[in-house]
C-alpha positions as MATLAB code, in Angstrom:
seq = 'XXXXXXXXXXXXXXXXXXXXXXXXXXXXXXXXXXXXXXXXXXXXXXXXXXXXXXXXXXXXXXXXXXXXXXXXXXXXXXXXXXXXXXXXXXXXXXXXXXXXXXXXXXXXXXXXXXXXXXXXXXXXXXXXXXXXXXXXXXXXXXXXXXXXXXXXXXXX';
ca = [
     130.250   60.352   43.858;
     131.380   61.789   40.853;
     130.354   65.408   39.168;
     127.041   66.325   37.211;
     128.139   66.337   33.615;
     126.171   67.795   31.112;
     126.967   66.089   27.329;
     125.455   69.467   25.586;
     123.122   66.723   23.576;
     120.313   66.863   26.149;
     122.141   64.330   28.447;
     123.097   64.933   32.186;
     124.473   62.195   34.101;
     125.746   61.850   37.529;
     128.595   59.463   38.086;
     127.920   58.070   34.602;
     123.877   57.507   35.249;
     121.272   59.215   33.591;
     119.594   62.116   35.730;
     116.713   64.299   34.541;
     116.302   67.931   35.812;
     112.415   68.694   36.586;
     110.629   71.498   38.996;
     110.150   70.005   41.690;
     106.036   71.963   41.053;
     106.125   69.471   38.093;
     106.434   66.616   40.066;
     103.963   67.927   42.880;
     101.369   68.161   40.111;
     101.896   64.880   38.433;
     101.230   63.507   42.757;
      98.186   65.318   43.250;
      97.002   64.258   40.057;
      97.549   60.694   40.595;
      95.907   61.163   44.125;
      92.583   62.906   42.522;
      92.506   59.515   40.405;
      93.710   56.807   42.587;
      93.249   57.840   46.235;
      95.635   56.353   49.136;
      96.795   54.406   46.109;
      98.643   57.208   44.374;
     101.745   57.358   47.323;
     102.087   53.493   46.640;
     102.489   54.399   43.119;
     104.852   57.028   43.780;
     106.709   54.696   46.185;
     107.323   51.959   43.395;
     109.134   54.779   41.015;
     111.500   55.253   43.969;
     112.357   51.637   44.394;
     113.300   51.586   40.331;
     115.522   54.333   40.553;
     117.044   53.855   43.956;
     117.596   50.163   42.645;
     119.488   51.461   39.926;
     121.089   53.840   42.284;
     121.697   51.333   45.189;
     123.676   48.518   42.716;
     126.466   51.243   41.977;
     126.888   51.570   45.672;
     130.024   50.166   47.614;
     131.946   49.875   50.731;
     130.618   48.900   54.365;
     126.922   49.653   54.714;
     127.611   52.638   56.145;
     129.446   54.230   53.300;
     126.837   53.111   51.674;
     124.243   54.894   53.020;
     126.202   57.902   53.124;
     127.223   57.820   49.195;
     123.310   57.553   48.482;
     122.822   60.588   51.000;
     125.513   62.709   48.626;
     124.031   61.411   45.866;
     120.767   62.786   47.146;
     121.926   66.186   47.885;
     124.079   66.567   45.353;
     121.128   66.156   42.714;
     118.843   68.177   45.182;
     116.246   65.668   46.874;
     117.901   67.484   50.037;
     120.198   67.363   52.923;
     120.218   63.804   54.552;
     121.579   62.728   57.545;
     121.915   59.161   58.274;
     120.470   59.388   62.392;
     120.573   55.630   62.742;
     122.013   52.128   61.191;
     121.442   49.178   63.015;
     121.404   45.577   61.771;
     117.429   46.144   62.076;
     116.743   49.781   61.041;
     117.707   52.783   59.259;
     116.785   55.979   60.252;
     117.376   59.043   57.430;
     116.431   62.629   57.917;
     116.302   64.638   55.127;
     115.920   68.887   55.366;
     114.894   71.007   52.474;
     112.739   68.136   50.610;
     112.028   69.519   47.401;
     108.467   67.157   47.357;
     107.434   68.978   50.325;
     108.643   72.014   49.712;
     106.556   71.643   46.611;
     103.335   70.169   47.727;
     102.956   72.763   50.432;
     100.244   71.773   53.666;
      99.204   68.488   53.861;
      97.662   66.220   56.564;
      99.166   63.627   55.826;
     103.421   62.879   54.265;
     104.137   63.188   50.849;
     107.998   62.409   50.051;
     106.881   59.107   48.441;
     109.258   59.161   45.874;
     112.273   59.404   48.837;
     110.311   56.647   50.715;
     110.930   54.268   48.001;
     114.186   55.459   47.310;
     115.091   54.350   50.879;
     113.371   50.994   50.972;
     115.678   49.895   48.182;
     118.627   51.708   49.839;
     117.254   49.544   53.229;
     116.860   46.275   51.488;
     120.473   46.392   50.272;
     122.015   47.456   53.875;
     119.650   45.290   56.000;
     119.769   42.196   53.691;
     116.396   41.833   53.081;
     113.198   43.646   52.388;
     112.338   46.126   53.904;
     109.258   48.583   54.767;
     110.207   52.610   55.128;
     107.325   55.379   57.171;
     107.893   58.714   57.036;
     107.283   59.550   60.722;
     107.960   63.391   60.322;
     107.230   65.283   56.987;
     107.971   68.868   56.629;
     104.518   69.107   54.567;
     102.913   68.385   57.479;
     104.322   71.049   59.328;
     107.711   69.307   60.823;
     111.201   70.968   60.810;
     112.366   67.935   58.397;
     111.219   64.992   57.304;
     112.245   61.572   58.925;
     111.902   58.134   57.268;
     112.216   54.950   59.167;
     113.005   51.495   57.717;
     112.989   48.100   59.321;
     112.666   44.775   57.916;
     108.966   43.601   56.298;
];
């Protein structure tokens, strides 16, 4: 991955794509917003924005699937969605941890996850390792009390 470079004409880009730097509160209110107006909905919603970027994000990637997964991981840190750890890659499933989610962090309690915008991240990240589409839970989310949040992908 290459450095965060800041033009000093109101452009920052990492490895040569565009970033944008928002409070991670900024992005919790824009989620409970959406959830006051759509519901279970909104995290769908959320979800899709993921895929976009981590499309983008995922067709710069290369190497073996595993460096893959592990440049997307620096990436991810590096721009401070927080510290993942790949736990698992098999043919069938991926398995990322991530500690310090700013979207959690952010939301504060909830009953149920909220690191939709990660979750769709991943599924594009999955669909390019496993070959196919795939679907990504988030098992464990530190919202919800947990140590870290844990996101688990297999094929749809």
């Amino acid at each position: 991955m290459s450095g965060i470079d800041n033009d000093g004409r109101g452009g920052v880009t990492v490895g040569g794509a565009r970033y944008l730097l928002i409070r991670p509160e900024t992005l919790a209110a824009v989620q409970k917003a959406i959830e006051a107006a759509l519901g279970p909905r909104a995290g769908e919603c959320l979800a899709a924005g993921g895929r976009a970027g981590g499309a983008h994000a995922t067709a710069t990637l290369t190497g073996t699937t595993e460096e893959r997964v592990r440049q997307l991981a620096a990436t991810g840190a590096a721009i401070g969605w927080g510290q993942f750890t790949l736990e698992r890659l098999t043919g069938d499933g991926l398995v990322v941890t991530v500690r310090r989610s700013p979207f959690a962090e952010a939301y504060g309690p909830s009953s149920a996850p909220v690191c939709h915008l990660t979750r769709g991240v991943l599924e594009a990240l999955a669909g390019v390792t496993l070959g196919r589409r795939a679907q990504v839970t988030e098992t464990l989310c530190a919202a919800m009390g947990a140590e870290h949040c844990r996101f688990e992908a297999r094929p749809a």
